[in-house]
C-alpha positions as CSV (number, residue, x, y, z in Angstrom):
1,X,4.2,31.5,30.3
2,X,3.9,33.6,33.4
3,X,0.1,34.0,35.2
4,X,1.4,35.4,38.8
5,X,-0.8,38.1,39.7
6,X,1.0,41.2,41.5
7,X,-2.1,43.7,41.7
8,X,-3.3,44.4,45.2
9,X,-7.0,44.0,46.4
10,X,-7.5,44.4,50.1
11,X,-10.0,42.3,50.1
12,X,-7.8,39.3,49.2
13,X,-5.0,37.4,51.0
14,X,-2.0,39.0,49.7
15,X,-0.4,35.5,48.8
16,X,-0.3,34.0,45.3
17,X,-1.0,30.6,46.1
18,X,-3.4,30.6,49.5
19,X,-5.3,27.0,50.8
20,X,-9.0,27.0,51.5
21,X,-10.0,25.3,54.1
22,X,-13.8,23.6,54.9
23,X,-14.9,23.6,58.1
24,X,-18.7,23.0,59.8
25,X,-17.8,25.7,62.5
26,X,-15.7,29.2,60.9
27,X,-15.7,31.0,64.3
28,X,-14.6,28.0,66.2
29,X,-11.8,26.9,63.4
30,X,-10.4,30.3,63.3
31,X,-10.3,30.5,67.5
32,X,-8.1,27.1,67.0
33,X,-6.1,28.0,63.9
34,X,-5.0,31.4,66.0
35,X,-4.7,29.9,69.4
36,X,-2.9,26.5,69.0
37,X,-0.3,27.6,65.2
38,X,-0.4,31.4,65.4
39,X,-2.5,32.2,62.8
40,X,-4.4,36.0,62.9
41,X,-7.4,36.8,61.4
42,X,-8.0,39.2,59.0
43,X,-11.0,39.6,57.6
44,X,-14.6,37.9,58.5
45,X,-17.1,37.6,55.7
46,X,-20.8,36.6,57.8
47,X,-20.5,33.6,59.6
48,X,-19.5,31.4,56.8
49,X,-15.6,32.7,55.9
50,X,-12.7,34.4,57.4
51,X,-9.0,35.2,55.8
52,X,-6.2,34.6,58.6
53,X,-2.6,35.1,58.0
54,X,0.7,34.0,59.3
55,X,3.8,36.3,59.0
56,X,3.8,38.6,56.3
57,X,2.8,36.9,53.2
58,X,1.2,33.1,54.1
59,X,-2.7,33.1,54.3
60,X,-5.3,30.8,54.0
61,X,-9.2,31.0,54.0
62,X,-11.8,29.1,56.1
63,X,-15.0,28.5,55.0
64,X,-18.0,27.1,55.8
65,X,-18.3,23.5,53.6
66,X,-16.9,23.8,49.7
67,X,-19.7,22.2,47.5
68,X,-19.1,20.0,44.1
69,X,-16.9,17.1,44.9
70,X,-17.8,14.0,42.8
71,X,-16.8,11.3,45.0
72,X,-17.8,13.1,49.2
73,X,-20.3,15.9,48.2
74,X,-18.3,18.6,49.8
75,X,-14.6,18.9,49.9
76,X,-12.3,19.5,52.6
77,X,-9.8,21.9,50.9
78,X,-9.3,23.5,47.5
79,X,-6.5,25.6,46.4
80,X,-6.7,29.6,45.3
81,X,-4.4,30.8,43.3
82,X,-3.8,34.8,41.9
83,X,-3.0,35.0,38.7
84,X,-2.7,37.7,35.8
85,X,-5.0,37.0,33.4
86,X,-8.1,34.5,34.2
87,X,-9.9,34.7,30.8
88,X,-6.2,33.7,29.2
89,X,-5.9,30.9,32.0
90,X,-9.0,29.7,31.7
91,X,-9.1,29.4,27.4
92,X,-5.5,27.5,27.6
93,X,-7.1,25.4,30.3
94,X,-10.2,24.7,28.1
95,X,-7.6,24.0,25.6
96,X,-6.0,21.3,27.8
97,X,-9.8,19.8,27.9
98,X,-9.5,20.7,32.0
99,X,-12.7,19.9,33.9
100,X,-14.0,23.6,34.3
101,X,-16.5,23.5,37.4
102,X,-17.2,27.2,37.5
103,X,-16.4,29.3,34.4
104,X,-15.1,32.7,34.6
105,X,-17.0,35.4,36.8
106,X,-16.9,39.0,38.4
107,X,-17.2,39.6,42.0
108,X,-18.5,42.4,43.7
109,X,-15.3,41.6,46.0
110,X,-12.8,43.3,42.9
111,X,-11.6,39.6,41.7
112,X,-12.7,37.6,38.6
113,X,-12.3,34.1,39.7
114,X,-13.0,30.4,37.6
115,X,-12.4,27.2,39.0
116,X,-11.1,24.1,37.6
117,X,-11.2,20.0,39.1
118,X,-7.9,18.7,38.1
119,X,-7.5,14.7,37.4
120,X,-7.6,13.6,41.5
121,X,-10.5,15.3,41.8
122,X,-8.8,18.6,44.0
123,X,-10.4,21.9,43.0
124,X,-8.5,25.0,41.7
125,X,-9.8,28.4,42.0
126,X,-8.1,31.4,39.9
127,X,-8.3,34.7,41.0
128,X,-7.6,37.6,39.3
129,X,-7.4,41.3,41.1
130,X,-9.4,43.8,38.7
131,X,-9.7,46.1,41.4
132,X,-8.7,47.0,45.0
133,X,-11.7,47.1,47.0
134,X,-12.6,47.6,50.3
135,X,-14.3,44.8,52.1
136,X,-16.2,47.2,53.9
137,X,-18.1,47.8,50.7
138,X,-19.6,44.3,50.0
139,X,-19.9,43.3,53.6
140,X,-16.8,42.1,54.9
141,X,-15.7,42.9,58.1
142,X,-11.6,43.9,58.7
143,X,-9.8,42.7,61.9
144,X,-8.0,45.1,63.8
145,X,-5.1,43.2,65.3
146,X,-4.7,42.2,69.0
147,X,-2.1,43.4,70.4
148,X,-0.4,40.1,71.0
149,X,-0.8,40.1,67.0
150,X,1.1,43.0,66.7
151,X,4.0,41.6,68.9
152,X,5.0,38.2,67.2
């Protein structure tokens, strides 16, 4: 069975599988990410999130604190992951008796996104594309790249 999402949304990380990483300071995890392993940012949502990418398909997102973990009260990562087809995904997940933490939901952002706990306690957030949007339109903010960007 095959869940892999191709759709674009340019409001999204172009990569299927992308980490999200917690953080108590975005702006000053972002300035490290892209200063000390190359990362550049691409898009800022407020103070509290920012996409960055690394070559042409590896992303991840930064975030300010992830709520809902059991054992710490916030998490330090969770894992994204575009797929085809969340209400599908979600019903055989339900079927596998998974630990649904958020059910299935539309975003102004053009993605329908669940998210799931899996048995060591690591959260799992599906993400389907139903339509490209531009951040611009719910408040996210593009970065143009730096030169230096453009370079590497």
């Amino acid at each position: 069975m095959t869940y892999l999402s191709t759709r674009v949304n340019r409001s999204m990380p172009p990569s299927a599988v992308t980490p999200v990483l917690s953080y108590q300071d975005v702006g000053a995890a972002v300035d490290w990410l892209r200063i000390v392993f190359g990362f550049r940012e691409r898009l800022r949502i407020g103070e509290h999130r920012a996409q960055l990418a690394i070559g042409d398909a590896a992303s991840i997102v930064v975030v300010q604190g992830l709520g809902g973990h059991p054992a710490s009260g916030w998490a330090t990562h969770s894992i994204m992951v575009r797929i085809a087809d969340v209400d599908a995904h979600h019903s055989h997940a339900m079927s596998c008796a998974a630990r649904v933490v958020s059910a299935p939901a539309s975003y102004p952002y053009g993605e329908r996104q669940y998210t799931v706990m899996d048995l060591g306690g690591h959260l799992w957030t599906f993400s389907q594309t139903v339509a490209d949007v531009d951040p611009l339109s719910w408040g996210g903010q593009p970065i143009a790249l730096q030169l230096e960007d453009a370079q590497s």
